[in-house]
C-alpha positions as CSV (number, residue, x, y, z in Angstrom):
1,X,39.7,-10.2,39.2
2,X,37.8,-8.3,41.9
3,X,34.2,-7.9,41.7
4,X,32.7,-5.0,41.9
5,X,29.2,-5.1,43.7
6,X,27.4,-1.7,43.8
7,X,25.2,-1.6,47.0
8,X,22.4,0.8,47.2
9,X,22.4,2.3,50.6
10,X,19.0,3.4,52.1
11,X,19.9,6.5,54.3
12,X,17.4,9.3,55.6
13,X,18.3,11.1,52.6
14,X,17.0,8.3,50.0
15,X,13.9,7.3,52.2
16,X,12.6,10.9,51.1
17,X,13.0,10.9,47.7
18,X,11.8,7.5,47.5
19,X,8.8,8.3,49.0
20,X,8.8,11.5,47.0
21,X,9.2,9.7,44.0
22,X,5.7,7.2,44.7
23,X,3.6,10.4,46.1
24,X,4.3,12.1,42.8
25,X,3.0,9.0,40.3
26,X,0.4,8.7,42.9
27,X,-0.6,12.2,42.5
28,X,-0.3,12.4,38.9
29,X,-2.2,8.7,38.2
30,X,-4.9,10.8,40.1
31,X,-5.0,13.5,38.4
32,X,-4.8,11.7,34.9
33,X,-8.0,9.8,36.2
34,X,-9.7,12.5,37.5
35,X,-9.9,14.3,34.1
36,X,-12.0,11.3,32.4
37,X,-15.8,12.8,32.2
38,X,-18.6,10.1,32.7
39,X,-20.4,9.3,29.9
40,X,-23.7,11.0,30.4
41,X,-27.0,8.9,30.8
42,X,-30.3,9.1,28.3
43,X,-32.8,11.3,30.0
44,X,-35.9,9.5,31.4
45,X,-38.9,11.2,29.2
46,X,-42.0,10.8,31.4
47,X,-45.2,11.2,29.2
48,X,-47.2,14.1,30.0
49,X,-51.0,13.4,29.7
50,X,-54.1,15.9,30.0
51,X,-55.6,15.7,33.4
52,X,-59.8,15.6,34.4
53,X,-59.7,16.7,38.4
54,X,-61.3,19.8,39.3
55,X,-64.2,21.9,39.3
56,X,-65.9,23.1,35.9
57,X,-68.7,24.7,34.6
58,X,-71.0,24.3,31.2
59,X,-73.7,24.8,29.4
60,X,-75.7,21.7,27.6
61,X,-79.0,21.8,24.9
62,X,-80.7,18.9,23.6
63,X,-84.2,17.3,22.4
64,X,-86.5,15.7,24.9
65,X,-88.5,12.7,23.8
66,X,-90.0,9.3,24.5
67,X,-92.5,10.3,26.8
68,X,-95.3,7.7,27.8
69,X,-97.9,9.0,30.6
70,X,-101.0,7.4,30.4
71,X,-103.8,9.3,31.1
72,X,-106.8,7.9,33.2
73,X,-110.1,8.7,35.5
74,X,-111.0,8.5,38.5
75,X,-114.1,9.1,40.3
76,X,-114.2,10.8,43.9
77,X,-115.1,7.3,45.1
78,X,-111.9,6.2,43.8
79,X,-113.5,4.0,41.0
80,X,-111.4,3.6,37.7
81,X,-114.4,5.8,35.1
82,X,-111.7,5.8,32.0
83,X,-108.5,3.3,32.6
84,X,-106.9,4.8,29.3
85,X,-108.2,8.4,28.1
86,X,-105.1,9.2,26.3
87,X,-101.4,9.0,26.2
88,X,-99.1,12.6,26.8
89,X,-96.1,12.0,24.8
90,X,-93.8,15.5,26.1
91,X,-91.1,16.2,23.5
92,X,-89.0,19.8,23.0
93,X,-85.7,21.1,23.8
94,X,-83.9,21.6,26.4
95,X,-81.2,23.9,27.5
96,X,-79.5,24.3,30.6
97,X,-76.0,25.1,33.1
98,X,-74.3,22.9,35.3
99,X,-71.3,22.7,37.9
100,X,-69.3,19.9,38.9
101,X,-66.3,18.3,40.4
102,X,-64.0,15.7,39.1
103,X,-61.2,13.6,40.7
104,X,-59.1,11.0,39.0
105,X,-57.0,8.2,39.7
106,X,-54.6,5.8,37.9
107,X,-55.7,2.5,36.3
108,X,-54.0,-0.1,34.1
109,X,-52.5,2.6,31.4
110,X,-55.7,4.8,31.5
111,X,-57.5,7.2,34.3
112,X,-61.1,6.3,36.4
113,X,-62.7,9.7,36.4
114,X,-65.2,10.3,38.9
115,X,-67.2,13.4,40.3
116,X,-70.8,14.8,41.1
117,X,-72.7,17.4,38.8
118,X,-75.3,19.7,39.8
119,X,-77.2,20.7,36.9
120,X,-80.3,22.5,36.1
121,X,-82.7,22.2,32.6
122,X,-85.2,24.3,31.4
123,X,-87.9,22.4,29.4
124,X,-89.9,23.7,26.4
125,X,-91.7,19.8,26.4
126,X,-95.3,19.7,26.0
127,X,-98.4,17.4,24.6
128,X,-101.7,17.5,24.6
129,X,-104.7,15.5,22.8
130,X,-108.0,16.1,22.4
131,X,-110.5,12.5,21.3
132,X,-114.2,13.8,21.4
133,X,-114.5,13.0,25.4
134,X,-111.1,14.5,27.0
135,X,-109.1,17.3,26.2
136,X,-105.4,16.7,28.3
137,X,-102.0,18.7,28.4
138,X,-98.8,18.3,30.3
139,X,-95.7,20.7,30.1
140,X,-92.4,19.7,31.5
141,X,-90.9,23.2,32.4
142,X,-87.5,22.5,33.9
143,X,-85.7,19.7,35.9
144,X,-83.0,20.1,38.7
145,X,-80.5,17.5,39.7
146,X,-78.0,16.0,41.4
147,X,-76.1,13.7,38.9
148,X,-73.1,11.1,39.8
149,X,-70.9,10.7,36.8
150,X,-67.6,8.3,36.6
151,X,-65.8,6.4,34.2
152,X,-62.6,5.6,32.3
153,X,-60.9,7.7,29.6
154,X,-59.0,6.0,26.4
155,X,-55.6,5.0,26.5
156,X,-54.6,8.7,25.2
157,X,-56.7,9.7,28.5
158,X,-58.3,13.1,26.4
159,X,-61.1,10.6,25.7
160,X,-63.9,9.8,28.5
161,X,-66.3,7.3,28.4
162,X,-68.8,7.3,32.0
163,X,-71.9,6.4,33.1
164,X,-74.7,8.7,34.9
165,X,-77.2,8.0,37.9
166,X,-78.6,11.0,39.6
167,X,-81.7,12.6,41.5
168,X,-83.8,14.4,39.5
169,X,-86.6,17.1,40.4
170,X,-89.2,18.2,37.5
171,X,-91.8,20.9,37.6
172,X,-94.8,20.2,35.4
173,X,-98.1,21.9,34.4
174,X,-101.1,19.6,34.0
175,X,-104.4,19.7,32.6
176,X,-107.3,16.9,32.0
177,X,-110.7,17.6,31.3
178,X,-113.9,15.2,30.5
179,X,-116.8,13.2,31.4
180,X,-117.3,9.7,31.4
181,X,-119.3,7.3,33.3
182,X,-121.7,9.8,35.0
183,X,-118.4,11.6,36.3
184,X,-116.6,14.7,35.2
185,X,-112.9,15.6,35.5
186,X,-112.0,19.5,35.3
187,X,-108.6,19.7,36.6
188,X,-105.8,22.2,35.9
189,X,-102.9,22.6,37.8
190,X,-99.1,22.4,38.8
191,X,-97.2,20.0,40.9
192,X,-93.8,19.2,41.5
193,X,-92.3,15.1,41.6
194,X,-88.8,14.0,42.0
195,X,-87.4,10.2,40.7
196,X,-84.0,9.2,39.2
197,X,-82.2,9.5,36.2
198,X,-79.8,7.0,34.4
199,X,-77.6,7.7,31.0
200,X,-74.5,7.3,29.3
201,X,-72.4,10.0,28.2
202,X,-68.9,10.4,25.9
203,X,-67.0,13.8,26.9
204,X,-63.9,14.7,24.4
205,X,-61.0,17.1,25.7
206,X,-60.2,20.3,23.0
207,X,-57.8,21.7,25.3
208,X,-56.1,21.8,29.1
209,X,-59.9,23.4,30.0
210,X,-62.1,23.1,27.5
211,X,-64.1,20.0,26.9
212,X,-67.2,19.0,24.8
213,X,-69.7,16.1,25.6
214,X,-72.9,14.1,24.3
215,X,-75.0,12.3,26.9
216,X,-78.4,10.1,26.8
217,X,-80.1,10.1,30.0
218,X,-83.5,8.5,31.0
219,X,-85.6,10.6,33.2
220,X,-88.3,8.5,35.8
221,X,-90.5,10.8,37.9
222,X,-92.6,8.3,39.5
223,X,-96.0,8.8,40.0
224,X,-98.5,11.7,41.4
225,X,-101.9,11.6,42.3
226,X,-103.5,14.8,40.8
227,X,-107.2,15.5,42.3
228,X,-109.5,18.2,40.6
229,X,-111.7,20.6,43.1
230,X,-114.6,17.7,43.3
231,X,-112.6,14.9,44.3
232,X,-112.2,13.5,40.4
233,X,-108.7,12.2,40.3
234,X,-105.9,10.8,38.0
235,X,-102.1,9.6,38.0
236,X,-99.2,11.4,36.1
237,X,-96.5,9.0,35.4
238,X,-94.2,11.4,33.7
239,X,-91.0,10.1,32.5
240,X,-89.2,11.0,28.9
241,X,-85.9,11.1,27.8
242,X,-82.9,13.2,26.6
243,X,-80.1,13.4,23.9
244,X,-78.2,16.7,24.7
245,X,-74.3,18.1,23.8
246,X,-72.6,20.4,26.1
247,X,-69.6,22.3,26.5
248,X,-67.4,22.5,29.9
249,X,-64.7,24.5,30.9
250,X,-62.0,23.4,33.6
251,X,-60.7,25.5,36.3
């Protein structure tokens, strides 16, 4: 019985369609790959919160109060006539603009918002008394100053919470008249005294530009030495202070 073995010859002609053959399935493996689409990731949503930074402008009124100048006498000698004539109590409300600048930076889930404010108040503040032996006024007529204001906002950053110190600049009328211990007092006039001002305020944000606000601040003027056309003297310590709401807008 002869065997029959069936060889497979590799000629020129078979290396070519062999290699034929394995560029096709490579080709079409490729292909067949190529047409799977990814499967498309979940967007990344960033949350978009309100912003503070810039420049604004406003307008604020409020109610002045608190007041406590004592009112004393002096001789031209220098020599304490009356320690305690009276007390001027100013109260009245207050209106006024201001300007400012914000910037703001990241912290811990919320913003720090800081900035400087130029603002100025006009006063309708008086007292006066009148006790048998002096008759006294004072009028607060308007304030200008140079505020520092920064803070943090909530965690919703539309809310900020800051704190206030500033330098503040007050124009006053003044009046004391009266005799005491063999000296008299006739004085009337105007001065001018700048001090410092310290508060707390809570501003709320309505919309990308628009903003409302309550503040306290504290108003200190120091102390001035007023002297009447004789020589007579006294010292206004006039400090108060103020409860006002405003309204800003961003731009």
């Amino acid at each position: 019985m002869v065997n029959s073995v069936l060889r497979f010859s590799v000629t020129p002609r078979n290396r070519l369609a062999v290699a034929g053959m394995l560029a096709a399935c490579a080709f079409g493996g490729a292909a067949y790959a190529g047409n799977v689409e990814p499967v498309p990731a979940d967007p990344v949503v960033v949350a978009a919160y309100p912003s503070w930074q810039g420049f604004y402008v406003g307008g604020s009124a409020g109610f002045a109060f608190g007041a406590d100048d004592r009112v004393g006498h002096r001789d031209p000698s220098g020599v304490l006539v009356t320690p305690r004539a009276g007390d001027l109590d100013n109260e009245g409300f207050t209106y006024g603009a201001q300007l400012g600048w914000r910037g703001e930076r990241e912290s811990r889930g919320r913003s720090f918002v800081y900035g400087v404010e130029l603002g100025y108040d006009r006063i309708d503040a008086g007292e006066s008394f009148a006790n048998g032996t002096y008759t006294a006024s004072t009028d607060l007529n308007g304030v200008l100053g140079v505020r520092f204001k920064s803070g943090f906002t909530s965690k919703s950053r539309n809310t900020l919470l800051y704190g206030i110190v500033g330098y503040v600049h007050g124009d006053f009328d003044y009046a004391l008249n009266g005799t005491a211990g063999g000296d008299t007092i006739a004085l009337n006039t105007s001065f001018d005294s700048g001090g410092y001002s310290l508060g707390l305020g809570v501003e709320h944000l309505l919309s990308e530009s628009w903003s409302v606000n309550a503040e306290w601040e504290y108003y200190d003027f120091g102390s001035k030495t007023l002297f009447d056309a004789d020589g007579s003297s006294t010292i206004a310590t006039p400090k108060y202070n103020n409860i006002q709401v405003g309204l800003n807008f961003r731009f």
